[in-house]
C-alpha positions in Angstrom: -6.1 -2.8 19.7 -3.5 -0.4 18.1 -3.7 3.5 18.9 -4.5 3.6 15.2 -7.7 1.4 15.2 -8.4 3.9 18.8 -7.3 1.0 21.4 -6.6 2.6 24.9 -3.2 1.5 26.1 -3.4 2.6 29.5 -1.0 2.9 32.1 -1.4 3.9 35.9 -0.8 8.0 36.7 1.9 7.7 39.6 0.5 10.3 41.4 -3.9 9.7 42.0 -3.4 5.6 40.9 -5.8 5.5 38.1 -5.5 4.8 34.8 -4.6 7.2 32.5 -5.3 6.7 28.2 -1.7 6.6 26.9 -2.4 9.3 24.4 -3.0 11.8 27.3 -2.1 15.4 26.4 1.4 16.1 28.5 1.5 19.0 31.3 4.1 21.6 29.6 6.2 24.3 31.6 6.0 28.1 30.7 8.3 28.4 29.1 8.1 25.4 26.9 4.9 26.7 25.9 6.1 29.8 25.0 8.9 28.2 23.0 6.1 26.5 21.0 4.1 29.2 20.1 7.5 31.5 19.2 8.5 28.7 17.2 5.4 28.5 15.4 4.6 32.7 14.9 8.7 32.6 13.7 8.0 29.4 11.5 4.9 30.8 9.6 6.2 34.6 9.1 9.3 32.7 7.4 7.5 30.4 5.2 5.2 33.6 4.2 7.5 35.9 3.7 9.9 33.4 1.8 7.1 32.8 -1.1 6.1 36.4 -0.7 9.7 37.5 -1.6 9.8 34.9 -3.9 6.7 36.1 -5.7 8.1 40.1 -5.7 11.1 39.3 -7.4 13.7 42.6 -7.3 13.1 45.7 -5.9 12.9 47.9 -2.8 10.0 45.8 -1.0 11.7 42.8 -2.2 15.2 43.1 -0.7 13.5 44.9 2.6 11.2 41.4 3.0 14.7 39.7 2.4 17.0 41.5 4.9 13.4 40.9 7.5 13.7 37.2 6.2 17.2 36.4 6.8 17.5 38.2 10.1 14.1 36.2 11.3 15.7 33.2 10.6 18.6 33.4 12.4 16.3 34.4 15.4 14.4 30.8 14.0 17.8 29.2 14.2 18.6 30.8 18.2 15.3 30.0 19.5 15.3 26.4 18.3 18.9 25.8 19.7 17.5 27.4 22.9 14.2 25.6 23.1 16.4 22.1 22.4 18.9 23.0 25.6 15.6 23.8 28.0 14.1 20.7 26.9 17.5 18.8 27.8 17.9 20.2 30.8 15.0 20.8 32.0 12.5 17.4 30.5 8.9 17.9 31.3 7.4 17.0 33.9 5.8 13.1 33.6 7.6 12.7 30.1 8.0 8.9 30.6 10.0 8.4 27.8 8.3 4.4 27.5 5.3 6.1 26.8 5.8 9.4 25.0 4.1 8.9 21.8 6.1 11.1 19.1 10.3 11.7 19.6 10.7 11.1 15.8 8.3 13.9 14.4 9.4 16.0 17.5 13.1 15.2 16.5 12.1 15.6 13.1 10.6 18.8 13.0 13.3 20.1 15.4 16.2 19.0 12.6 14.4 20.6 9.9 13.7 23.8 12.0 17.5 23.3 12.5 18.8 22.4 9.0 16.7 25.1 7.4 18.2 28.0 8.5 21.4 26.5 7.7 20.8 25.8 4.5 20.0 29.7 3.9 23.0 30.8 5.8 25.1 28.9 3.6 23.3 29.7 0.4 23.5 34.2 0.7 27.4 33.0 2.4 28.0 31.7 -1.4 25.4 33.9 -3.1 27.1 37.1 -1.3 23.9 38.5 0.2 24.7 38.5 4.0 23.4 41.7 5.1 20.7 41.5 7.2 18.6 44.2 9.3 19.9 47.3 11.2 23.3 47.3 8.6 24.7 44.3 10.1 26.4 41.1 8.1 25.9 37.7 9.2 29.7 35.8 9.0 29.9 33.7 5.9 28.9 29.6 6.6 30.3 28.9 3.1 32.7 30.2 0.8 31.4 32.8 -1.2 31.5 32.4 -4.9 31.7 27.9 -4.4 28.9 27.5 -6.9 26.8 25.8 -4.7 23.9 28.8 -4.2 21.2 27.9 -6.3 21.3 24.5 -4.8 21.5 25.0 -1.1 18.9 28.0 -1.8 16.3 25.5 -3.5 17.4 22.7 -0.5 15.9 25.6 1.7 13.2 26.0 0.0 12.0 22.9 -0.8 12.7 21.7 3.1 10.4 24.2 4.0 7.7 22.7 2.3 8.8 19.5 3.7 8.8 21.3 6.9 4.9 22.4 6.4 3.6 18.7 5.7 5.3 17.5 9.3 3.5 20.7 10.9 0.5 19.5 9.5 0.7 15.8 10.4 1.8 17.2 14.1 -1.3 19.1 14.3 -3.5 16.8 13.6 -1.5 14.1 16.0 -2.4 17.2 18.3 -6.2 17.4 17.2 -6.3 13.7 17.2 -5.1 13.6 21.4 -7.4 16.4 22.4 -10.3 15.1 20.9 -9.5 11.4 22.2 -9.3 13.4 25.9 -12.2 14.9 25.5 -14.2 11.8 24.2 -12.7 9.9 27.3 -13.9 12.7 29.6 -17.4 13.0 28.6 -17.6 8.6 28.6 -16.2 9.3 32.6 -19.1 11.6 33.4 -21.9 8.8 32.1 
């Protein structure tokens, strides 16, 4: 049966010998975990503050939640690059890549998390709006004044909608595994 139709493909665990449901929920490090969660607070401040901003218009609230905005997403950006290098060089631990069920919405989401905070860079580099918190200017991406604002801005935007329906499908991928291993563990205690 396919993992879809809830076949068990298992495979033997190299350390105890016993068969392990391919869908089992991966043993992260510390800091990989931490990553995640980061990530995720970072992810949904941006997307809240981004339609909050959006929904302000002008003013002194407005271009406050902006400057908060654009510095938070180049933290977005930083953290992302860095949680990509740990997870180069240091791979978790048992992350057969054979059986590791997701790399494309992993390497999806990490593209758009990635792509996103480009896009924004590039679009307040042509739009002329670089200042960010603390009095400090982010160097210009794009050429200021190219024409191209409106369009990387609303590439931004729409991306991170885009962004919110792979979250979604990845949570529930998520809720689907820990449900599946705790199904599995109450049928081992019959």
């Amino acid at each position: 049966m396919s993992m879809i139709a809830g076949g068990r493909d298992e495979r033997m665990s190299k350390d105890k010998g016993t068969a392990l449901p391919r869908y089992a929920i991966r043993a992260y490090r510390l800091p990989a975990k931490v990553f995640h969660w980061v990530t995720a607070v970072l992810v949904l401040f941006m997307v809240t503050s981004g339609v909050t901003m959006k929904q302000l218009g002008s003013g002194p609230v407005a271009d406050t939640l902006f400057s908060i905005h654009k510095t938070t997403g180049v933290l977005v950006l930083a953290v992302v690059l860095l949680r990509m290098l740990y997870r180069i060089v240091m791979p978790d631990p048992g992350s057969d890549r054979e059986n590791y069920r997701r790399p494309l919405l992993h390497w999806t989401l990490y593209s758009a998390l990635i792509a996103m905070p480009l896009l924004g860079w590039a679009g307040i580099s042509d739009f002329g709006s670089r200042g960010i918190l603390f009095g400090y200017e982010l160097p210009a991406i794009w050429p200021q004044g190219a024409g191209w604002a409106d369009f990387l801005l609303e590439t931004h935007a729409y991306l991170a909608f885009g962004m919110l329906a792979l979250v979604a499908l990845h949570i529930g991928i998520a809720m689907q595994d820990h449900m599946m291993r705790a199904r599995d563990a109450m049928r081992n205690d019959d």
